[in-house]
N, C-alpha and C positions, 0 to 999 in steps of 0.2 A: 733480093735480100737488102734490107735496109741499112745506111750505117750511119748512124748519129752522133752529132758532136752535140755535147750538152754544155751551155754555158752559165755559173754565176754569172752576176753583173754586178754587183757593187767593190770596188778594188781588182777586180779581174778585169773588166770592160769599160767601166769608170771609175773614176779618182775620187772616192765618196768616203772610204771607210773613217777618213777623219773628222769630215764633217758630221758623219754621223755620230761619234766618239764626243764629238762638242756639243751635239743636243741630247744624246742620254746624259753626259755631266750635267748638263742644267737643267733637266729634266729631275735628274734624281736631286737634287739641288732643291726645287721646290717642292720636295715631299722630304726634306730633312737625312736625306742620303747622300753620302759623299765616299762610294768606292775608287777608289785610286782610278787616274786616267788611263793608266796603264793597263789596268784592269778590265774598261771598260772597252779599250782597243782591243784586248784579247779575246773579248767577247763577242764581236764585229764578226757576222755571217750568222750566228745563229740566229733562229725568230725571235718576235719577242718575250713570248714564253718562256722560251731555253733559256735568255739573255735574264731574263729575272731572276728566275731560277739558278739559273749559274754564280751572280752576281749577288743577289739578298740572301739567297736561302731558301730551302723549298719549305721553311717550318715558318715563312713568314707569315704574316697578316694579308691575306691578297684583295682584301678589299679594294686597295688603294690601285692593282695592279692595270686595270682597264684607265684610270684616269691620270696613270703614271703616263703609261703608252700613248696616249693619245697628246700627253705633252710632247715629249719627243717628239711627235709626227708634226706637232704646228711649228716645234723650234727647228727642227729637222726643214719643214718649209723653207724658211728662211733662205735657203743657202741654193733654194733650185735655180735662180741664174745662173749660181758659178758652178753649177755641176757640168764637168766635160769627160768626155771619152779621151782617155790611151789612145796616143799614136797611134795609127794602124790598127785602132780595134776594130772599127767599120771592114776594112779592105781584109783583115783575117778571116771575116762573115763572110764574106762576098769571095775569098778567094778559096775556102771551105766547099761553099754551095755550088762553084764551078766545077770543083773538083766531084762532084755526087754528094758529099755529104748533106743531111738533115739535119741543118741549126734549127736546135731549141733553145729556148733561155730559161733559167732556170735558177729564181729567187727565190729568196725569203725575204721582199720585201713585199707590201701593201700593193695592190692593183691601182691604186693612185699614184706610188713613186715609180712603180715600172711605167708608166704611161709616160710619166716627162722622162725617166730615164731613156726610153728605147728614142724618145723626141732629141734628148742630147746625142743620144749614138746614132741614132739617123743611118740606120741598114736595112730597114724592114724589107724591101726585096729581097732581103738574104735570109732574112730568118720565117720559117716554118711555121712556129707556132710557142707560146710562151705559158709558163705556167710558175705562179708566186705563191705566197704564204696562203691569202684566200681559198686557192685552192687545195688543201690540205690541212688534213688535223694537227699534226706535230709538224713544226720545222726542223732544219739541221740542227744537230748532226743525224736526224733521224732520216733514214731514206726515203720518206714519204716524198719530199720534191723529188727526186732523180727519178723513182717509178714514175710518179708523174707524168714526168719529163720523155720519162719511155713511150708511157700508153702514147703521149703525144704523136712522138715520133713513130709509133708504129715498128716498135724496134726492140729486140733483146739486150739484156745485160752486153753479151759475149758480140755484141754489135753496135756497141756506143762505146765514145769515151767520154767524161765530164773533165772540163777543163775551170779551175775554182783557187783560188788564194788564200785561202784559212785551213787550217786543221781542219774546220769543222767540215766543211766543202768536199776534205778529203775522204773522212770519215763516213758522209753520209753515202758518198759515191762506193766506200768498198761494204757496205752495208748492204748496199743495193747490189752489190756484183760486177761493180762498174768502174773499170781501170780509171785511174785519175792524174791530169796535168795540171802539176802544180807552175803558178808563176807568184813574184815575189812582190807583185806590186799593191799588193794589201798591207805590209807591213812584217810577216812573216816571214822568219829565218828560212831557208832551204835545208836545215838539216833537221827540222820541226817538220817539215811538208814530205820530205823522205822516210822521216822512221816513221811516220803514222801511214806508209806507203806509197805515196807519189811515185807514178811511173818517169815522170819526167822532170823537172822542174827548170823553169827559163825566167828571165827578168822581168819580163813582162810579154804582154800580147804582139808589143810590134818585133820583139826578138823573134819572136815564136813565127809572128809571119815571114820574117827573112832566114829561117830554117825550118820553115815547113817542111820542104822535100826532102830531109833528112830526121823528124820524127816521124812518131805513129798517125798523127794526124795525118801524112804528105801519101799514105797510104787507105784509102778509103773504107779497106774493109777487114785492112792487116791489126785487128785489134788481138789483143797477147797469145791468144789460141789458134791466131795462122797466120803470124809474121814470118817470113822468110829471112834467111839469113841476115839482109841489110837492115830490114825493120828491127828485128830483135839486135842488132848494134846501135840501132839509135834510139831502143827504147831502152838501154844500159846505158849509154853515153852517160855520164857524171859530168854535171855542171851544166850552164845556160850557155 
């Protein structure tokens, strides 16, 4: 029986959601749109689709929407040297995959930014198999990446978790049927990551790896439907 740990990667694995928040601002900048930055961070994790959508309006002009996007991507460029991985996000893969789990990763970015992204995080012996926006018609919050993420992994809902730092992340994971660990290093409140359902939530990934064997992850297959005692107290534990 299969048990999968699925991961976002942008704010959960690396430290990107701002960067990206600075090339959609100037992105939308040179097509005469100026949505709050604020706004524009809260929108971080959805495709770009969603993120249009979310952000202009679904009643808007979408002609401009493919050569919006494609701005982003070349400003969005810009910043791939200084993209790094979270502490311990490497050693969470690697200490995951030892343990049995199947790491998948699991974006809604481009098959171009997961390439240098998985090159910054530098795990690939740990990880399975990957699957991004490309692959899928809708992005998050729609579940379409996390089934994905499944068929990849060779695995059920009731036998994976998704581990993700946006509402959206969380959203699309219980869409999909798929318990969700939230961590805080996207930018997102913990009490935003909990009501939208978060089983867990922790500061970040290198937290999360120095309390592994005390969540649902530390158990490989103890996903919400056959935790035992101790698992289901550390999949209640309140707070990181």
């Amino acid at each position: 029986m299969a048990a999968a740990a699925l991961f976002d990667v942008d704010g959960t694995l690396l430290d990107t959601n701002y960067w990206h928040t600075i090339a959609w601002a100037e992105a939308f900048a040179q097509f005469g749109h100026a949505p709050a930055m604020a706004r524009i961070h809260g929108a971080i994790g959805m495709g770009g689709d969603q993120l249009l959508d979310h952000l202009l309006g679904e009643d808007r002009d979408r002609a401009e929407d493919d050569a919006l996007s494609a701005a982003q991507q070349a400003l969005y460029a810009r910043f791939w040297p200084r993209l790094r991985a979270f502490e311990g996000a490497a050693g969470l893969l690697r200490a995951l995959a030892a343990r049995g789990w199947t790491v998948v990763l699991a974006s809604s970015a481009s098959k171009r930014d997961l390439d240098v992204m998985r090159r910054a995080l530098d795990a690939d012996d740990a990880i399975t198999a990957v699957t991004g926006a490309d692959d899928v018609q809708t992005s998050k919050p729609a579940p379409d990446l996390v089934r994905a993420a499944l068929d990849k992994a060779a695995a059920r809902p009731d036998e994976a978790v998704f581990i993700g730092d946006t509402l959206w992340d969380v959203q699309a994971a219980a869409r999909a049927g798929v318990p969700c660990i939230g961590v805080l290093s996207g930018g997102w409140a913990e009490r935003d990551l909990r009501a939208a359902g978060a089983l867990e939530v922790h500061q970040d990934v290198g937290k999360l790896l120095d309390q592994l064997p005390d969540t649902v992850l530390g158990h490989p297959l103890a996903t919400p439907d056959r935790l035992d005692g101790a698992g289901r107290e550390a999949a209640n534990r309140q707070g990181p």
